[in-house]
C-alpha positions as CSV (number, residue, x, y, z in Angstrom):
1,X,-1.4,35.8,-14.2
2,X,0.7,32.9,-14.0
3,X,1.4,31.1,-17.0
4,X,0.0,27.2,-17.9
5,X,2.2,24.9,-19.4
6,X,1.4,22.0,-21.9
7,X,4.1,19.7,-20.8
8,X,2.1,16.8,-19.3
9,X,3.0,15.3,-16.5
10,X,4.6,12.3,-17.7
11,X,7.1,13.9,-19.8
12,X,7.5,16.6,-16.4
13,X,8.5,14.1,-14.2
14,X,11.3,12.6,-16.6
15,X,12.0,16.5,-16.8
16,X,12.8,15.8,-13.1
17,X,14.2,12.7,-13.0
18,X,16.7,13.6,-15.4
19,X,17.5,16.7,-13.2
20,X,18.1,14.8,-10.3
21,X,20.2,12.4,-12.4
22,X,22.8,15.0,-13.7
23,X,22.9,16.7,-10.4
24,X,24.0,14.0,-8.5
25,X,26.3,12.9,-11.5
26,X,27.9,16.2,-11.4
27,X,28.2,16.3,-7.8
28,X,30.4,12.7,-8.4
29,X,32.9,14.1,-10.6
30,X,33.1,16.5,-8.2
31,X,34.1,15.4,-5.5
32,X,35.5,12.2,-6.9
33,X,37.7,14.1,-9.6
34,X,38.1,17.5,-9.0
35,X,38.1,17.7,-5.7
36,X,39.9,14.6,-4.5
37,X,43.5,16.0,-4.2
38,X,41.9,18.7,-2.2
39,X,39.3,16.2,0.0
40,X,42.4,13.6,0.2
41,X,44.9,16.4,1.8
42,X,42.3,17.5,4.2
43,X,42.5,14.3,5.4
44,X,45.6,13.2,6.1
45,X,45.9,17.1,8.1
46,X,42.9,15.6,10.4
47,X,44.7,12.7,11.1
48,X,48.2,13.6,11.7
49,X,46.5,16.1,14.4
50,X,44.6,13.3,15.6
51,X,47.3,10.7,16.0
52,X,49.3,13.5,17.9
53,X,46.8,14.0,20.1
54,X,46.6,10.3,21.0
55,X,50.5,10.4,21.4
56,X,50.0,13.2,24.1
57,X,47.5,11.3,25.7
58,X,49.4,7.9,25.7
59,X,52.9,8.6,25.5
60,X,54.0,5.1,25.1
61,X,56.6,3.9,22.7
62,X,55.0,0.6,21.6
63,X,51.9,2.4,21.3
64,X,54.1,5.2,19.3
65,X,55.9,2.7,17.0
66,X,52.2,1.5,16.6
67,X,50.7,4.6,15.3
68,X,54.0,5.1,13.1
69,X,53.3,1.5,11.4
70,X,49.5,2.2,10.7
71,X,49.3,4.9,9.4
72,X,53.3,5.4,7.7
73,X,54.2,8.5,9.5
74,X,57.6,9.6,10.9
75,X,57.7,10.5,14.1
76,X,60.3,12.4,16.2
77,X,60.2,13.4,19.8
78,X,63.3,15.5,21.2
79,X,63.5,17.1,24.5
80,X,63.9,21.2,25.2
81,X,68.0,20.6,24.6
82,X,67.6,18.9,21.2
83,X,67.9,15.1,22.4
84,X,66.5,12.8,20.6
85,X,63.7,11.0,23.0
86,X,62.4,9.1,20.7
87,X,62.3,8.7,16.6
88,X,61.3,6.3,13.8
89,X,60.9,6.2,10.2
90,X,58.5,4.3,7.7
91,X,59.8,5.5,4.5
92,X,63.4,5.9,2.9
93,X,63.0,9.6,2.2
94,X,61.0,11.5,5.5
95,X,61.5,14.8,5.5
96,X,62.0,15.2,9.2
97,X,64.5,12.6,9.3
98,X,66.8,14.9,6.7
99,X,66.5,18.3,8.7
100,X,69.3,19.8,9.9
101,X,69.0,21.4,13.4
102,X,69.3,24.8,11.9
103,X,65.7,23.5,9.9
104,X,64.7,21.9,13.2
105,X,64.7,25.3,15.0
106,X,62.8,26.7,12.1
107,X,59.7,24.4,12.5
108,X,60.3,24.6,16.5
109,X,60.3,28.5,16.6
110,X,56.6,28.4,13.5
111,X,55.3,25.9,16.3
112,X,56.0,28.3,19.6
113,X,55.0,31.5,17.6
114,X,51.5,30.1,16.3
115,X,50.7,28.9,19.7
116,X,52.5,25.1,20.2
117,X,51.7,23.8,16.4
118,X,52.4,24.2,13.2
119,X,51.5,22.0,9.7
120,X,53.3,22.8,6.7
121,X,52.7,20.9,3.4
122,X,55.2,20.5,0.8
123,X,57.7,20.4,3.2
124,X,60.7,20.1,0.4
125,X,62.2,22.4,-1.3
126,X,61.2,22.9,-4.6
127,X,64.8,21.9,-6.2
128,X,64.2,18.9,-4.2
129,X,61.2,17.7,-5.2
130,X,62.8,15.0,-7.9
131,X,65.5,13.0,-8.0
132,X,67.4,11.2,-10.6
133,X,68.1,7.4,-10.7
134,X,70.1,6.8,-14.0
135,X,68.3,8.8,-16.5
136,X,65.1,8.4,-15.3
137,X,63.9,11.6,-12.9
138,X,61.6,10.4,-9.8
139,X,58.9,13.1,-8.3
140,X,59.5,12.6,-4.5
141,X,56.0,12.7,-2.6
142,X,54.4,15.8,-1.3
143,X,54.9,15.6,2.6
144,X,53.5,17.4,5.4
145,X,54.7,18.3,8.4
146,X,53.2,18.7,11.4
147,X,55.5,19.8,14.4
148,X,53.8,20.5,18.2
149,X,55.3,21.9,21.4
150,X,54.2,19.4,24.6
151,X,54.7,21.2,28.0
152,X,55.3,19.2,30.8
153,X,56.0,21.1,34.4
154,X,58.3,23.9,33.8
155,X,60.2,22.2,30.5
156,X,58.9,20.9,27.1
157,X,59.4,18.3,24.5
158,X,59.3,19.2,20.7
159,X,57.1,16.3,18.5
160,X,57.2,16.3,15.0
161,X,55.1,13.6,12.3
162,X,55.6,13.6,8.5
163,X,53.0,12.1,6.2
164,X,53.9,11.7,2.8
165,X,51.3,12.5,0.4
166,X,51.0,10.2,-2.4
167,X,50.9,11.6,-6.3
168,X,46.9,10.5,-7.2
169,X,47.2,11.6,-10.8
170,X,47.3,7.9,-11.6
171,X,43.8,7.4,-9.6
172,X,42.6,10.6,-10.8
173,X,43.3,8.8,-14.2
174,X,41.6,5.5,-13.6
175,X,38.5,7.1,-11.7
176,X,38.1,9.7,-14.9
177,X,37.8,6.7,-16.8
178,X,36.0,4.5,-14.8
179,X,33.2,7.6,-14.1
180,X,32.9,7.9,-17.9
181,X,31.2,4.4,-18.1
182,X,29.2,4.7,-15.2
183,X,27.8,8.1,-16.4
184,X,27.1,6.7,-20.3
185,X,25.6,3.6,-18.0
186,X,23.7,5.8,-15.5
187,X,22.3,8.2,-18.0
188,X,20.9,5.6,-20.2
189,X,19.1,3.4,-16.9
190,X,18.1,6.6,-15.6
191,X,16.4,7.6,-18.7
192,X,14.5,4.2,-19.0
193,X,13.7,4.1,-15.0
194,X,12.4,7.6,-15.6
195,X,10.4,7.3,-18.4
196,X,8.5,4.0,-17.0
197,X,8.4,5.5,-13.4
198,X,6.5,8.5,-15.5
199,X,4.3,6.2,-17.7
200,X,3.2,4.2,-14.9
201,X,2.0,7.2,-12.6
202,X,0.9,9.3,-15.6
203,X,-1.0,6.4,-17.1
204,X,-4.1,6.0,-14.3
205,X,-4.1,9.8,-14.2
206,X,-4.7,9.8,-18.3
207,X,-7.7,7.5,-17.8
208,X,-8.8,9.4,-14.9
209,X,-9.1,12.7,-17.2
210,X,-10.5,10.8,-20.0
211,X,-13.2,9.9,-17.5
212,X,-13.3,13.6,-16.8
213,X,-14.0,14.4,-20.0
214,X,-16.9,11.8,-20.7
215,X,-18.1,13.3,-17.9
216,X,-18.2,16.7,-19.4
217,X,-20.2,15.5,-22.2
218,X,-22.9,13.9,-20.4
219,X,-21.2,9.9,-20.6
220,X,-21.9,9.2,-16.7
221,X,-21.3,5.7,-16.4
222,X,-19.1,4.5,-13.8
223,X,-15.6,3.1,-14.5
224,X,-14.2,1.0,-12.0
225,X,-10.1,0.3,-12.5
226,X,-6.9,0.3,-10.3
227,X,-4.9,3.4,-10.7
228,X,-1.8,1.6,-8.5
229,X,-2.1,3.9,-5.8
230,X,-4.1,5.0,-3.0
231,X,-4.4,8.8,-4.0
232,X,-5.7,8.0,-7.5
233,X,-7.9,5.1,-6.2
234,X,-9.2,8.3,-4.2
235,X,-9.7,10.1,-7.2
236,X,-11.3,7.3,-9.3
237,X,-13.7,7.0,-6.4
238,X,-14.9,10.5,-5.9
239,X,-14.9,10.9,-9.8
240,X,-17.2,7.9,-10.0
241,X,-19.2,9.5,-7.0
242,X,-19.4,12.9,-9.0
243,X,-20.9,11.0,-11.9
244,X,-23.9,8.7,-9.8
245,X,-24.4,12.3,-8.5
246,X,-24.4,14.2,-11.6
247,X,-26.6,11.7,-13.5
248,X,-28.9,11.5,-10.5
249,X,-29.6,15.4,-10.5
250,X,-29.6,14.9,-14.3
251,X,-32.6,12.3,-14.0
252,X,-34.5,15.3,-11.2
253,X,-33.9,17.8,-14.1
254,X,-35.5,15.3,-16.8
255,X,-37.9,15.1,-14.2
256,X,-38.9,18.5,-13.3
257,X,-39.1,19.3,-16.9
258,X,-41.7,16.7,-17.3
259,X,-43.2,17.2,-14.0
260,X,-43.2,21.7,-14.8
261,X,-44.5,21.1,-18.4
262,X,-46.9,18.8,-17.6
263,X,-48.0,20.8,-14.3
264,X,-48.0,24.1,-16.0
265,X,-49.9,22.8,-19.3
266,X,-52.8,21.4,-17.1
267,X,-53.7,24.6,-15.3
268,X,-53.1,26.9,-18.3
269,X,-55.6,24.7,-20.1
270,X,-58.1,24.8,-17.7
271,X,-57.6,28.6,-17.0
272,X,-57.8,29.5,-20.8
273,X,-61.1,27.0,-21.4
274,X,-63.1,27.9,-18.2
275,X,-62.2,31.6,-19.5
276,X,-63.3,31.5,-23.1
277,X,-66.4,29.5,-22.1
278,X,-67.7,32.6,-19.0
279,X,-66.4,34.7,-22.0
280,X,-68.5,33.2,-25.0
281,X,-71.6,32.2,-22.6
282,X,-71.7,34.7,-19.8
283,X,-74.3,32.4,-18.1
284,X,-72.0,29.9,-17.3
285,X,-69.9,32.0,-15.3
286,X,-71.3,30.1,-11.8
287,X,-69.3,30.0,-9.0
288,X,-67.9,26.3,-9.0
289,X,-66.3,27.4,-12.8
290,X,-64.9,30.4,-11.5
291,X,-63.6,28.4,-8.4
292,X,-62.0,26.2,-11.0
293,X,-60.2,29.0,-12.3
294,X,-59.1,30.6,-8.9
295,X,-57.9,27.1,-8.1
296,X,-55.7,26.4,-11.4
297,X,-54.7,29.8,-11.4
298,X,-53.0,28.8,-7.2
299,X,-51.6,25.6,-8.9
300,X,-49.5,27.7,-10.7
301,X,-48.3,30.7,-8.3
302,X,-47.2,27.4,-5.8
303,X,-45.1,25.6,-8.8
304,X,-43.6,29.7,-9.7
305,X,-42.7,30.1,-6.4
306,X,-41.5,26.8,-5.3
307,X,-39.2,27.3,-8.2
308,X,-37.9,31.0,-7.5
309,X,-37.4,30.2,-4.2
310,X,-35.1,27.1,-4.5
311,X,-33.3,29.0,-6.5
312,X,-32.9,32.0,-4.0
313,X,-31.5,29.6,-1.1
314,X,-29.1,27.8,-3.6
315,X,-27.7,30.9,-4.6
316,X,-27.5,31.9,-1.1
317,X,-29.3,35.9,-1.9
318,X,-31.7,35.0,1.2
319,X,-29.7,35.7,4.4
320,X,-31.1,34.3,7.9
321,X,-33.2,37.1,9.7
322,X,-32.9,35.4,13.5
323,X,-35.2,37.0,15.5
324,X,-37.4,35.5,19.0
325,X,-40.8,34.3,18.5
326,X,-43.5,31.2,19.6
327,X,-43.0,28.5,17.5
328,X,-46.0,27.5,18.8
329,X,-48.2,30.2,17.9
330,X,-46.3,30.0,14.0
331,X,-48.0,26.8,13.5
332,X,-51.3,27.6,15.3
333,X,-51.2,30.2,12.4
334,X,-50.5,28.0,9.8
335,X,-53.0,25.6,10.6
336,X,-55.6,28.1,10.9
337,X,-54.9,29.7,7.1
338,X,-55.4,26.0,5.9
339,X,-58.5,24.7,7.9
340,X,-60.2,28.5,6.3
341,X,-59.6,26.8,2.7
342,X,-59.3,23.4,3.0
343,X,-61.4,20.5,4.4
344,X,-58.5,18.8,6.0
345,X,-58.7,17.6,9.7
346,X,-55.6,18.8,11.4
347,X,-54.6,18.2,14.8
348,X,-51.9,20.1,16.8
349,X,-50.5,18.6,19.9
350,X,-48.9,20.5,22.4
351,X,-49.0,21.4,26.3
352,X,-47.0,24.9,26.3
353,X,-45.9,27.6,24.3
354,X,-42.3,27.4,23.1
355,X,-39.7,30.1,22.2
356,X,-37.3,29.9,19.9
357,X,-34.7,31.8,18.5
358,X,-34.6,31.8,14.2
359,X,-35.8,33.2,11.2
360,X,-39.2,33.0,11.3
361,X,-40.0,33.0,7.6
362,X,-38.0,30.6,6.6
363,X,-38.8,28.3,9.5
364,X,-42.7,29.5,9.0
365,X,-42.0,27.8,4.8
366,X,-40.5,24.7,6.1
367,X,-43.8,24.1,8.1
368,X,-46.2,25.3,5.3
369,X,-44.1,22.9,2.9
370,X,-43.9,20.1,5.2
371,X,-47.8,20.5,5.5
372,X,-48.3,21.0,2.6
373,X,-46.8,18.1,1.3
374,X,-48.7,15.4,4.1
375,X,-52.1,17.3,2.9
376,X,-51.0,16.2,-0.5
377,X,-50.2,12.5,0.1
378,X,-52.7,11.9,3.5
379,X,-55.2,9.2,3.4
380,X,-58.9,9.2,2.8
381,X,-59.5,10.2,6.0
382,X,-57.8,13.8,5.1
383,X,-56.0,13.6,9.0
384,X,-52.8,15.1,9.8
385,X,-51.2,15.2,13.1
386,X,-49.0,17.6,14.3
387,X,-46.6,17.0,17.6
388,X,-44.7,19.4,19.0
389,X,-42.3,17.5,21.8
390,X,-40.3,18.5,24.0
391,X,-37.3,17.3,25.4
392,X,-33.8,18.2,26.9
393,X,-34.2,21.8,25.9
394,X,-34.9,20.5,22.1
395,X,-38.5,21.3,20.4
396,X,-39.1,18.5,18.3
397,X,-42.1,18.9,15.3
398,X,-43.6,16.2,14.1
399,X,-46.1,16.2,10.9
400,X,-48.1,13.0,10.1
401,X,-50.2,12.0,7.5
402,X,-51.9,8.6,7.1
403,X,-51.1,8.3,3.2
404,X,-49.4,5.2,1.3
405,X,-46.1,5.7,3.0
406,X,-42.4,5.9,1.3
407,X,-40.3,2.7,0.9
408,X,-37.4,2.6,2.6
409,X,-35.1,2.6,-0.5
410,X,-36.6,5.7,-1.6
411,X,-36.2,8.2,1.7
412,X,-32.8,8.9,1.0
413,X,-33.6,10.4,-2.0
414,X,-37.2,12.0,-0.8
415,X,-34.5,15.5,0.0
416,X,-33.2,15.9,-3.2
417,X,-34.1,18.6,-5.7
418,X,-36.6,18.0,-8.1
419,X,-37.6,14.4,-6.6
420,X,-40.8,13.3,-6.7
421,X,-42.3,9.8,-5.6
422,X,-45.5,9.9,-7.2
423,X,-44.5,10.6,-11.6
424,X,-48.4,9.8,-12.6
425,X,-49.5,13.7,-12.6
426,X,-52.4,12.9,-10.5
427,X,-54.4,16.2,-10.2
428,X,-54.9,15.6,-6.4
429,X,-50.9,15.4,-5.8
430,X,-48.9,18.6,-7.5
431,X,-46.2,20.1,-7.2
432,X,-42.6,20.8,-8.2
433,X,-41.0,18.5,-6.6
434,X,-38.4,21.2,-4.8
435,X,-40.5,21.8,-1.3
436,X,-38.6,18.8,0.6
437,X,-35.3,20.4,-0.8
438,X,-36.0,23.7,0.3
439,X,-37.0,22.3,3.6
440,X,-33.5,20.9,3.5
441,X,-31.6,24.1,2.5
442,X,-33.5,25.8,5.2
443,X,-33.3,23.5,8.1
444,X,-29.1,23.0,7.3
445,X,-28.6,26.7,7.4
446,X,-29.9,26.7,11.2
447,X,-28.3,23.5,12.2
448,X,-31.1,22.3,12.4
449,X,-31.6,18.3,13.2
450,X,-34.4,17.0,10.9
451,X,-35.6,13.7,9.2
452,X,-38.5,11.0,8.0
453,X,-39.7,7.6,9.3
454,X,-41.9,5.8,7.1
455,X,-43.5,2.8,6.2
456,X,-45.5,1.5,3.1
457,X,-49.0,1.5,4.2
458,X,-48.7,3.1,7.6
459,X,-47.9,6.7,6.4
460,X,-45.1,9.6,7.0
461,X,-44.2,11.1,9.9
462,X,-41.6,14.2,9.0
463,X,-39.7,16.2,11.7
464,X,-37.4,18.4,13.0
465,X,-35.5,20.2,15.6
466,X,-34.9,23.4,17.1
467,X,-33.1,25.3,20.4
468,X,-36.0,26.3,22.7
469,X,-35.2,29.6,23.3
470,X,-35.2,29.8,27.6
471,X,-33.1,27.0,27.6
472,X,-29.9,28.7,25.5
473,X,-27.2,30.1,26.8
């Protein structure tokens, strides 16, 4: 399991900063103490070999004596007998300048063994490497030499350059100095610029988990504020959309609490007082009290089972069965169990009998809902209409009633779980308020299109969409 830390992340981003601070602090000394003599040999190598390859490629002795000047080399070029072709020196004490020819050969016979070149550094000998002036002993520069065999036809031509190497202890000095300021300096700006850099991106996310934790208690008021970027703008956004949500569904539950109490304290009573009184007067027990009973007694297996099935399809334990079978005859069937106990006039339009491939169930409880719920809220006339349409391979069911009508601020919210648009507990209009939702649930799990179009005063029409089965592929 891995393990949490409790650093937050104001104080783990200085962590970082400061990393990245020393690291690149260290890699200066580096390479600007430690390393120089090294870095500054390397090179003056590269360009002694580059300046000799320019000489072979130009060999002109203006542009020679050029070279020579700009960069303070010693150059001398002798022929395959030891003749001087051409020479010059920049400084007073060139190594190449001092050789004897005996020391000549040796460089010439390095050069023709290691394949036409050879470099040496530290070219002097080490009892030469100071002089005395008076009493006072000089270090003579380290020097390197770089000698190179030219052919040209069937002879050659010996060139040699010396470099002197300057002594950078003094700049080593003055740079070990100078980087102790800039590190005190850097180290103390880096410290502030990390520590505000942290504060100011830790800050919004601080208020954004304080949010959170309102949240968690129940506090789901929106809080609108800049968080200074775009990513915790994003997060401000969908926490503030998480709360309208969360106190929304909160304000269903209040509802269905009041709505399930109510609902279930109405029937009960009526069950329990129609009972005692056939129990008490056995006379009484006529048929329109024992209907009253029956009828109760159905209020409350539809509000059980509207609840027990919501929560079957949000927990996902009901799988889809897909199977073939006639839409068409499904609601022929449904209408005909309703007309046998109900006084309803409902009309089914439709010109064919259509296929379609789902789970017949399910799709048979999102028509009994939906028809259930325009018998509920139809007009005086007790009419219902039912279209089946269809069109570019698409069945389209349509289910109207002639009741108040929903207004149009309200249909978005007709689909949510324990919505209800009429809250007076009228005994003609009952129910859980979770049949639309489960018509939802349903519907979404087959891709199915669906939807409402209503007006106040001109009634519902609810629909939706399946594949007709012929015309799949």
């Amino acid at each position: 399991m891995k393990k949490k830390t409790d650093l937050s992340l104001k104080w783990e981003m200085f962590k970082f900063f400061a990393i990245f601070i020393a690291v690149a602090l260290i890699l200066l000394w580096l390479f600007q103490i430690v390393f120089l003599g090294t870095s500054y040999k390397l090179i003056k190598t590269r360009e002694i070999k580059f300046s000799a390859n320019k000489i072979v490629q130009n060999f002109n002795e203006d542009y020679i004596e050029q070279i020579a000047m700009s960069k303070d080399f010693c150059i001398l070029i002798m022929d395959s007998t030891g003749n001087n072709i051409f020479s010059i020196k920049t400084t007073p004490r060139c190594t190449i300048h001092r050789l004897s020819a005996e020391g000549i050969n040796y460089y010439v016979n390095r050069a023709m063994k290691n394949g036409g070149e050879y470099l040496e550094k530290s070219a002097l000998r080490r009892d030469d490497k100071e002089y005395r002036f008076g009493n006072i002993i000089f270090s003579k520069p380290e020097s390197i030499v770089y000698t190179r065999i030219v052919n040209v036809g069937d002879s050659f031509y010996v060139m040699m350059l010396d470099s002197n190497i300057s002594p950078i202890d003094a700049t080593v000095s003055t740079l070990r100095e100078q980087l102790i300021w800039i590190t005190l300096l850097l180290v103390i700006l880096a410290g502030l610029l990390a520590f505000a850099i942290s504060k100011k991106i830790a800050s919004p996310i601080e208020k954004v988990t304080k949010k959170a934790k309102k949240l968690a208690k129940g506090e789901y008021e929106p809080e609108d504020f800049d968080g200074g970027y775009k990513e915790i703008n994003q997060l401000v956004n969908t926490l503030n959309y998480a709360a309208v949500e969360i106190d929304k569904n909160e304000e269903y539950r209040r509802e269905l609490i009041a709505n399930v109490s109510h609902d279930l304290r109405t029937p009960l009573t009526m069950i329990i007082g129609y009972s005692e009184m056939i129990r008490d007067y056995p006379e009484q027990a006529e048929a329109d009290n024992i209907q009253t009973i029956i009828d109760e007694a159905k209020r409350l297996s539809s509000l059980v089972n509207d609840t027990l099935d919501f929560a079957k399809y949000e927990s996902g334990a009901i799988e889809l069965n897909k199977k073939d079978f006639s839409l068409t005859k499904e609601i022929g069937d449904i209408i005909e169990r309703f007309s046998t106990f109900t006084d309803y006039n409902i009309v089914f339009n439709h010109d064919e009998d259509i296929m379609v491939n789902a789970d017949e169930l399910q799709i048979s409880q999102v028509i009994y809902n939906l028809l259930t719920n325009a018998i509920n809220y139809t007009g005086d006339d007790k009419l219902i209409t039912i279209n089946q349409i269809v069109n570019e391979g698409k069945v389209k069911i349509e289910i109207i009633d002639t009741g108040e009508g929903i207004a149009e601020d309200k249909l978005p919210d007709i689909w949510q779980r324990y919505y209800k648009i009429d809250k007076t507990h009228k005994r003609s209009i009952v129910g859980s308020g979770l049949g639309l939702s489960i018509v939802k649930t349903i519907l979404l799990r087959h891709s199915a299109e669906f939807g409402v179009n209503s007006k106040i005063g001109e009634g519902s029409t609810f629909w939706f969409e399946l594949d007709i089965l012929n015309n799949k592929e």
